[in-house]
N, C-alpha and C positions, 0 to 999 in steps of 0.2 A: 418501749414500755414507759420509760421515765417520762416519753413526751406526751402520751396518753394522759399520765398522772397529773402532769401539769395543765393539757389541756382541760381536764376535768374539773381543776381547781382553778383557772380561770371561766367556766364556765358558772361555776359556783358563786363567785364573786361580782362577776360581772354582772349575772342574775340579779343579786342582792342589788346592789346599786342601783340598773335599774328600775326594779322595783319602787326604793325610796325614791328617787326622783321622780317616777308618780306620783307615790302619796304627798310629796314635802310641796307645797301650793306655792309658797314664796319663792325660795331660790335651790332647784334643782341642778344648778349648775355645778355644785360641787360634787353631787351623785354622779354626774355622768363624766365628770372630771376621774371618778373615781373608772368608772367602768371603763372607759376608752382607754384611759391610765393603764389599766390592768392587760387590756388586751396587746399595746405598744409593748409593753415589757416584755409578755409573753412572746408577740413575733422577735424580740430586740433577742430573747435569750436562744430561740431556736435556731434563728441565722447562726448564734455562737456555738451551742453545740454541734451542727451540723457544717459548719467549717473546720469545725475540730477534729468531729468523724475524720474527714475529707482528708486533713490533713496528716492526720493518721495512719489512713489507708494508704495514701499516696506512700509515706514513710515506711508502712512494711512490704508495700511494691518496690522501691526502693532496695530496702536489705533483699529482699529476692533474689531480684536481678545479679545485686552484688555476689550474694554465694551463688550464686548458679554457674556465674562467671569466673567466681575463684574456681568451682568444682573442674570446669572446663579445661582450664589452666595447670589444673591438678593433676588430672588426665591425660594432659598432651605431654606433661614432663615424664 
């Protein structure tokens, strides 16, 4: 959901930008400085939460395993 959210508001932004770099006749290059801008962060931040997930998950695979093994342990004494 968060990543929705954020896509949403890069899409918003991005929009914006550009737009003005249409309209701006002179030098459009900071509008789309803007928009490409936006979009890099965007992928820069999802790589980060979704190695996060990742490594979260793997973390409570991790404790699992471990009490599953203590349980076993538990059982044989």
């Amino acid at each position: 959901m968060k990543n929705f959210v954020h896509l949403i508001f890069t899409f918003f932004i991005s929009t914006i930008a550009f737009w003005g770099a249409l309209a701006t006749r002179k030098d459009p290059w900071p509008c789309y400085a803007i928009a490409f801008g936006v979009w890099a962060i965007f992928l820069w931040r999802y790589q980060a939460r979704s190695k996060r997930a990742a490594m979260k998950r793997q973390f409570e695979e991790y404790q699992f395993r471990e009490y599953m093994r203590w349980r076993a342990y538990r059982e044989r004494s």
